[in-house]
C-alpha positions as CSV (number, residue, x, y, z in Angstrom):
1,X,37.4,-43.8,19.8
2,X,37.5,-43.5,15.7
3,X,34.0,-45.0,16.0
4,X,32.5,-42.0,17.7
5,X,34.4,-39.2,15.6
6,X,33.1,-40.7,12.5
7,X,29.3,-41.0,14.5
8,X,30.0,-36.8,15.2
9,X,31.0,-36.1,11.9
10,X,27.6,-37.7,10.2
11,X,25.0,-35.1,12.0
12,X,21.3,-37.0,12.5
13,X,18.0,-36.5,11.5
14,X,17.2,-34.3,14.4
15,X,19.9,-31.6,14.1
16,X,19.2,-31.5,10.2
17,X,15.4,-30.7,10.8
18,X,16.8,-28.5,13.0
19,X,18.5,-26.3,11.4
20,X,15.8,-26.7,8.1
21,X,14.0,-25.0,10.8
22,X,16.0,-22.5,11.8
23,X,16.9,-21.1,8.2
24,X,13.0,-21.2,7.5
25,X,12.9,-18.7,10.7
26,X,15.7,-16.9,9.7
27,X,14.1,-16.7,6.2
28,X,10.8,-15.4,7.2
29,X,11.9,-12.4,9.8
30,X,14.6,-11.1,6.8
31,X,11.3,-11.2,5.0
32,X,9.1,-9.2,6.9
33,X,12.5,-6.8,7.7
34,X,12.3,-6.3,4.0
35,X,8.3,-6.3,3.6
36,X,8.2,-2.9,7.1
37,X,11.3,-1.5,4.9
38,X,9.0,-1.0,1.6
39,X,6.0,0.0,3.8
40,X,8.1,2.1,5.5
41,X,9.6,4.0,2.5
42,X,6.2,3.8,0.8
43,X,4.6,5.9,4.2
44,X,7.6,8.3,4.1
45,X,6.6,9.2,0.3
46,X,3.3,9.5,1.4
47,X,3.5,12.0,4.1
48,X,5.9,13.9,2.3
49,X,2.9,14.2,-0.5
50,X,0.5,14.9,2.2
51,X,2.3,17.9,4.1
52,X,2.6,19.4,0.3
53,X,-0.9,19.0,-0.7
54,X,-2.1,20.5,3.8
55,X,-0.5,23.3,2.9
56,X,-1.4,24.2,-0.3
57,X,-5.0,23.8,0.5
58,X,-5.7,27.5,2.3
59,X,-4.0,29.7,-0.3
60,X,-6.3,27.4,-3.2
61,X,-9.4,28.0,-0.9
62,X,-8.5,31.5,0.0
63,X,-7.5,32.5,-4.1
64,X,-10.8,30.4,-5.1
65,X,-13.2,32.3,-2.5
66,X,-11.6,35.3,-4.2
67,X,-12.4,34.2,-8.0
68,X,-16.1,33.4,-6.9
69,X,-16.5,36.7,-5.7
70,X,-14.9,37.9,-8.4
71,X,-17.2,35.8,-11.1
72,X,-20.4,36.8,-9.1
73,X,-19.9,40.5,-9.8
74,X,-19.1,39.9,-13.5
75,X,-22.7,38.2,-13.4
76,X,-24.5,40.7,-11.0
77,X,-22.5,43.6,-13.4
78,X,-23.2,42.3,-17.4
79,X,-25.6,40.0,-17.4
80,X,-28.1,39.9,-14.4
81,X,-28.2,43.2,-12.7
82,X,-31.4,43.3,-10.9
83,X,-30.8,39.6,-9.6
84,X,-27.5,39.4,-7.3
85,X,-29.1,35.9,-5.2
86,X,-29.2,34.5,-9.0
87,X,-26.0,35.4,-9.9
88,X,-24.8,33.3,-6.4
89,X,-27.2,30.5,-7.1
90,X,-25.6,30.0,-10.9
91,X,-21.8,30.2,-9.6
92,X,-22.7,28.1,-6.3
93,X,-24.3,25.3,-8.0
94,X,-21.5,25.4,-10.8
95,X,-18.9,24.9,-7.9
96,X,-21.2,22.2,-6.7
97,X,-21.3,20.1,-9.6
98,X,-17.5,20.6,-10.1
99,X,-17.3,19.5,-6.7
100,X,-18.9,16.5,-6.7
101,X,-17.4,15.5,-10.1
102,X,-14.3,15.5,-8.1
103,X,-15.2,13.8,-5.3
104,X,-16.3,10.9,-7.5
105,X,-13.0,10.4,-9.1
106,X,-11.2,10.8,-6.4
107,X,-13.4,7.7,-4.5
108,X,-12.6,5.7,-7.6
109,X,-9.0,6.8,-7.8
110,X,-8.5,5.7,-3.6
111,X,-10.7,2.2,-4.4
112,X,-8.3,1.5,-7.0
113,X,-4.9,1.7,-4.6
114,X,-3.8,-1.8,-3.6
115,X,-0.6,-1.6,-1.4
116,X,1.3,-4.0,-3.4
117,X,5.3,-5.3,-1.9
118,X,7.4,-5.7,-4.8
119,X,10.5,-6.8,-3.7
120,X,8.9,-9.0,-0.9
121,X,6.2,-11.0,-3.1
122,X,9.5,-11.9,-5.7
123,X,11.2,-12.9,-2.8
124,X,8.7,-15.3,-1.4
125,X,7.9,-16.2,-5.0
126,X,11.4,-17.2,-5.6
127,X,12.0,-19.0,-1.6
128,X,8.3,-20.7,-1.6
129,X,9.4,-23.9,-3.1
130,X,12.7,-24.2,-0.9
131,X,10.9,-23.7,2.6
132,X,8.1,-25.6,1.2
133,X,10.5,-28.9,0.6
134,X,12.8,-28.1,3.8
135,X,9.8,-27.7,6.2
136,X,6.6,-29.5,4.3
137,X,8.9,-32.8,3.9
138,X,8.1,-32.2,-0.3
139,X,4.8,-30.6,-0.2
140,X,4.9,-26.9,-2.0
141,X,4.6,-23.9,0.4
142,X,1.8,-22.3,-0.5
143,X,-0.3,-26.2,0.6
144,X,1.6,-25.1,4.1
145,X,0.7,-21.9,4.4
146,X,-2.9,-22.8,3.6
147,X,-2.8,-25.5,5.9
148,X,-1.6,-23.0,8.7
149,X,-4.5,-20.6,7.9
150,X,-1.8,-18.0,6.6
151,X,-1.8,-16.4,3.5
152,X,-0.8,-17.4,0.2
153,X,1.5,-14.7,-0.8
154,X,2.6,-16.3,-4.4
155,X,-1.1,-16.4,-5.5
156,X,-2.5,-13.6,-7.5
């Protein structure tokens, strides 16, 4: 009888990898809990920002058809009076060249957005090498994951 409670206390090789196993699984969904919380407070900001900048848009469009008019007439008035269409034609293609000045910085400002996970990446950065010993049997993560045909999330 002593023979098999000191067998029970000594767990084997099985029930260790096991449980290496298990806290890798537990590891990895706390991980992506954390990775939809930033994602998720990052959207939130987003469509706040949105909704602000949707309604702001037809009182700028209504108050800048206004100021076109407006400039138009100053034209047509002071400086071309026989020539209305010319006085549209300068202000229109001024708007047009504003326009797509804008346009062209805002394309570069989108291309330049990378969705980037703070608090997720430092956390992998800082768990890669403990999975990566638990589950790999002493081969880094990252060689795992690559194996796998997942991503390496601690290079940059």
């Amino acid at each position: 009888m002593p023979e098999n409670l000191h067998a029970d206390a000594q767990p084997g090789v099985a029930s260790l990898a096991g449980g290496i196993l298990e806290d890798a699984q537990k590891l990895i969904r706390q991980e992506l809990a954390l990775a939809r919380r930033e994602v998720s407070n990052a959207w939130d900001k987003a469509k706040t920002g949105a909704a602000l900048i949707v309604s702001a848009l037809p009182i700028l469009v209504m108050g800048g058809i206004l100021l076109v008019i407006m400039l138009v007439k100053l034209l047509h008035q002071y400086l071309l009076p026989d020539h209305e269409w010319a006085c549209f034609g300068i202000v229109g293609g001024l708007l047009a060249l504003l326009g797509g000045t804008l346009a062209v910085r805002g394309l570069k400002q989108i291309n330049k957005i990378r969705l980037k996970l703070p608090q997720t990446i430092e956390s992998l950065n800082h768990q890669s090498p403990l999975i990566g010993n638990g589950v790999s049997g002493g081969r880094p993560c990252t060689d795992t994951l690559e194996t796998l045909g997942g991503p390496s999330w601690t290079r940059n």
